[in-house]
C-alpha positions as CSV (number, residue, x, y, z in Angstrom):
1,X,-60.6,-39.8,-103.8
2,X,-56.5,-40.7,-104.5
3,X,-53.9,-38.1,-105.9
4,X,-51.0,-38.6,-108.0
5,X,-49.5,-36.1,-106.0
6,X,-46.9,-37.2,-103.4
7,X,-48.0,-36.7,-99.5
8,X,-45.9,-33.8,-98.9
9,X,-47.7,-31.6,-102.1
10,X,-51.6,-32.6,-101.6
11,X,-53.4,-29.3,-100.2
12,X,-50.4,-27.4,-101.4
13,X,-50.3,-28.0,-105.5
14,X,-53.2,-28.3,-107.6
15,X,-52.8,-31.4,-110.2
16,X,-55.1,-31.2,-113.6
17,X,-54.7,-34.2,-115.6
18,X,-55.7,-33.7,-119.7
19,X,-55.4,-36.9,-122.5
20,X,-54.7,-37.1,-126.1
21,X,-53.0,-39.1,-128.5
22,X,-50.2,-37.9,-127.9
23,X,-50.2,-38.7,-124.4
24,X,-50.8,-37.8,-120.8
25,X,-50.3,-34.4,-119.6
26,X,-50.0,-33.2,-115.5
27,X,-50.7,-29.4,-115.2
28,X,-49.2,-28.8,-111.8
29,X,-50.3,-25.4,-110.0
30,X,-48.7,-24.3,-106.9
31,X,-51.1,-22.4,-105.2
32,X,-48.7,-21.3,-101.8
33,X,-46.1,-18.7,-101.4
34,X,-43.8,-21.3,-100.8
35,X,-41.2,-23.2,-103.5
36,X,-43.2,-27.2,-103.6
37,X,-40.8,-30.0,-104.3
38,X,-43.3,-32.4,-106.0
39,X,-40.9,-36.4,-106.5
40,X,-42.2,-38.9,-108.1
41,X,-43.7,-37.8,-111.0
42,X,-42.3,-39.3,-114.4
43,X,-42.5,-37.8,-117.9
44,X,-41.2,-35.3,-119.9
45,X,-40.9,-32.0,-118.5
46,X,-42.3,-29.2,-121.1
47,X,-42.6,-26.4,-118.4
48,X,-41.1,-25.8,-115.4
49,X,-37.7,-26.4,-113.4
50,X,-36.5,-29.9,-112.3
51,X,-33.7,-29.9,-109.7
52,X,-30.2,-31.5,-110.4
53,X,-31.9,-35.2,-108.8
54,X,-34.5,-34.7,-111.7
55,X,-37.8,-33.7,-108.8
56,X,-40.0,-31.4,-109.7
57,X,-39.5,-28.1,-108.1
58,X,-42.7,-25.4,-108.1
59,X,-41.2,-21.7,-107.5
60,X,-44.0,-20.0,-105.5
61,X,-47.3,-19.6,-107.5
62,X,-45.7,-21.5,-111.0
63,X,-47.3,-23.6,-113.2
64,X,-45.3,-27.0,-114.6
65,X,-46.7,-28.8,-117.5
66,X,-45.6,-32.9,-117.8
67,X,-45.9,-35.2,-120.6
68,X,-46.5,-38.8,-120.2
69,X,-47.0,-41.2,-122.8
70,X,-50.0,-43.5,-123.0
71,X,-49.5,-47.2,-121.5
């Protein structure tokens, strides 16, 4: 089985993946006690905190919520 999720955030951030027509959306879960950089990932953020490079950051035990559009 692959993950999206870059080496560094398997085991740490749990990655749910839903579809509709209005696109693709990532619900990221970080499930440590520890802040998760998560690169990589493209697409709109709707939830959560992006750092000044544009990765991903997941604050200990926060949720992030990414749109991607179909294609």
């Amino acid at each position: 089985m692959s993950s999206e999720l870059p080496e560094a955030a398997c085991g740490r951030v749990e990655l749910t993946v839903r579809q509709n027509p209005r696109g693709r959306f990532l619900f990221l879960v970080n499930r440590t006690d520890d802040e998760v950089p998560v690169p990589g990932l493209d697409g709109e953020l709707l939830t959560g905190t992006a750092g000044a490079d544009g990765t991903l950051l997941l604050r200990p035990r926060d949720v992030a919520v990414l749109r991607q559009p179909h294609g």
